[in-house]
C-alpha positions in Angstrom: 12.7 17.8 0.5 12.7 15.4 2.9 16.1 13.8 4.8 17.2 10.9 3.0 17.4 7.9 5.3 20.4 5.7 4.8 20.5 2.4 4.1 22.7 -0.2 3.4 22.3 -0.4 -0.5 23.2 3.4 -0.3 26.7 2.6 1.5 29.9 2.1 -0.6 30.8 -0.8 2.2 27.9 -3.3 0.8 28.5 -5.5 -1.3 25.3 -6.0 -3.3 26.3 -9.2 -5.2 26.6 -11.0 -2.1 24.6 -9.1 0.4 27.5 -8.4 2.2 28.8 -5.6 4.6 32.6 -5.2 3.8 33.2 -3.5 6.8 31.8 -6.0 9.5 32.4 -9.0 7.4 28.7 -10.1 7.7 25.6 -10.8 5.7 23.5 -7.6 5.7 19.8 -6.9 3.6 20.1 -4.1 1.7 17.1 -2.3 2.7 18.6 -2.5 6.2 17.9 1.1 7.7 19.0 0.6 11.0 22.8 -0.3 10.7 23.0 2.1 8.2 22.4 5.0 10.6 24.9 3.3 12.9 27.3 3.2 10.5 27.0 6.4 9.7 26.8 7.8 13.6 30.0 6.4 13.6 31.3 7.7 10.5 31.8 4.4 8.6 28.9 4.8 6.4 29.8 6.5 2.8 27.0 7.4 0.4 27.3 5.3 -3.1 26.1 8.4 -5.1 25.0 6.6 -8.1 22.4 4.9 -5.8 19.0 6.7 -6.4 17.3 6.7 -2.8 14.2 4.4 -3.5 10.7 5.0 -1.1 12.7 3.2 2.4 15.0 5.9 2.2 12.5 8.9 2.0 9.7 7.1 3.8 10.1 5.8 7.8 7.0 3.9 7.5 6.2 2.2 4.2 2.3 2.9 4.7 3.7 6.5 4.0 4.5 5.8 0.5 2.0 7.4 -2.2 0.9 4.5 -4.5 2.1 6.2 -7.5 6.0 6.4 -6.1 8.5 6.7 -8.0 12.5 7.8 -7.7 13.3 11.6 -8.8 14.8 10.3 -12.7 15.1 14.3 -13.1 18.8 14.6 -12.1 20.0 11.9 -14.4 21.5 12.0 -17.9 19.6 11.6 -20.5 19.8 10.2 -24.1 19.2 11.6 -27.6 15.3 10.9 -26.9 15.1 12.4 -23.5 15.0 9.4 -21.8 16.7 9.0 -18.5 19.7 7.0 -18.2 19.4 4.3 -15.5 19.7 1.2 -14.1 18.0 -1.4 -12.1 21.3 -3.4 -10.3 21.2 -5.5 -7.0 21.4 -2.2 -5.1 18.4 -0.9 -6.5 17.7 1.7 -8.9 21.3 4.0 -10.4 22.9 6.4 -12.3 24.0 4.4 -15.5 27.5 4.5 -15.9 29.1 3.0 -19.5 31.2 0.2 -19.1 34.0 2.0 -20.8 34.5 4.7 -22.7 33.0 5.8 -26.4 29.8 3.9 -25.5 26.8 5.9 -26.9 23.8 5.1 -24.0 20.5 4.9 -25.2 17.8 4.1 -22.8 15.2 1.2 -24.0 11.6 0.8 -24.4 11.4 0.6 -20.8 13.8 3.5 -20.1 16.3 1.4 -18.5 19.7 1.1 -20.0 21.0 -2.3 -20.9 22.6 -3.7 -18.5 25.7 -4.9 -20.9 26.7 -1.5 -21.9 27.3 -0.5 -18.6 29.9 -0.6 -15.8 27.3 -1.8 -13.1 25.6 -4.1 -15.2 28.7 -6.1 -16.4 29.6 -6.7 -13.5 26.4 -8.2 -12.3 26.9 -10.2 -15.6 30.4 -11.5 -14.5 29.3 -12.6 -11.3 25.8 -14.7 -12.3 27.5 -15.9 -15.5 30.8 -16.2 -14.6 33.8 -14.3 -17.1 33.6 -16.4 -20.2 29.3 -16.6 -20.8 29.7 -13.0 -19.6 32.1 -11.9 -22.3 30.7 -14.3 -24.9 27.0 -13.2 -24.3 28.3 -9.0 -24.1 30.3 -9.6 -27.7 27.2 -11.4 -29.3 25.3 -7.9 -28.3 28.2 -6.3 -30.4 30.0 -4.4 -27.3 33.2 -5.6 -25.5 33.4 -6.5 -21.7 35.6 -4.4 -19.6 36.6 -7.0 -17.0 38.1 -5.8 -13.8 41.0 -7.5 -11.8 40.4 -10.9 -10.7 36.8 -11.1 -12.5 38.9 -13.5 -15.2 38.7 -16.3 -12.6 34.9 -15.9 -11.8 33.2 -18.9 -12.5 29.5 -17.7 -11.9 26.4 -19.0 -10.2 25.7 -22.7 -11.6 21.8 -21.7 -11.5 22.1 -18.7 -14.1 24.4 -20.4 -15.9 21.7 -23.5 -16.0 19.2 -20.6 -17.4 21.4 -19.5 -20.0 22.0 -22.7 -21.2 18.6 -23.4 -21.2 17.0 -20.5 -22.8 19.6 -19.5 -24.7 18.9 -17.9 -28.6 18.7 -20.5 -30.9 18.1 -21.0 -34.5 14.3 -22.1 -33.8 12.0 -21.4 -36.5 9.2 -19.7 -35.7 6.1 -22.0 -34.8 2.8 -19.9 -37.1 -0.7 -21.7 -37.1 -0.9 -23.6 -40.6 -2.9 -26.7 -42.5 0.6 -28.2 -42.7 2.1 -30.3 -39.5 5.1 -27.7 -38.0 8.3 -28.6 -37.4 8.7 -29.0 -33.6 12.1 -27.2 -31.9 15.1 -28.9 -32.0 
């Protein structure tokens, strides 16, 4: 196995919401190799192990990557179908941890887990919809969200708000080809 090369998404320091390093107080990418292996020359770097290390951390030069890459799934929990449990956050690829506890995880059709179940994912919801759309979209999906000290405040990102807003479920009825004009959406 090859040595995993650190990066910043790996680092318990970065803040993936807002691309931030916590440590030096500055805007950082997260595939950012190279002040990761400062960091952790200097002992400041610690490994987020729920990060699954994606082809910049096992591959110096991207060229190196095989076409058909994908990250080793084969450590990772899986659900009553054998599917992994993971999830694809700001930080790339991780283990899927439920947002609280007595949440059954089932992977979906696309083996991830959704996002509102779990502890990463709700927070990601908190932060680009603010607490309130957060909460209120996580209870129509039938779970609760468990909000974390000072994410009652969050007001969101205007723009995924605007989304929402704007593509949110409706009662539209379903548009079929017919003789007879169709309603158009409300």
């Amino acid at each position: 196995m090859k040595k995993t090369i650190p990066s910043c998404s790996m680092c318990q320091h970065f803040d993936p919401l807002r691309n931030k390093c916590n440590i030096y107080n500055e805007e950082v990418e997260a595939r950012e190799t190279e002040r990761a292996k400062q960091c952790q020359e200097e002992g400041l770097f610690v490994r987020e192990l729920n990060v699954l290390p994606d082809s910049f951390n096992i591959y110096e030069n991207p060229e190196d990557a095989p076409s058909d890459w994908r990250p080793d799934f084969s450590k990772l929990a899986k659900d009553s179908k054998g599917r992994e449990l993971y999830i694809t956050t700001y930080r790339g690829y991780e283990r899927a941890l439920p947002a609280y506890d007595g949440i059954e995880m089932e992977a979906s059709f696309f083996n991830r887990v959704p996002r509102w179940i779990t502890y990463q994912g709700q927070r990601e919801m908190v932060y680009e919809y603010g607490y309130e759309l957060a909460k209120k979209i996580i209870e129509e999906k039938g779970y609760k969200l468990n909000a974390l000290p000072g994410e009652e405040n969050f007001e969101g990102l205007e723009t995924y708000k605007r989304y929402y807003r704007q593509n949110k479920p409706q009662n539209k009825k379903l548009v079929m080809m017919s003789e007879e004009p169709v309603e158009v959406w409300d």
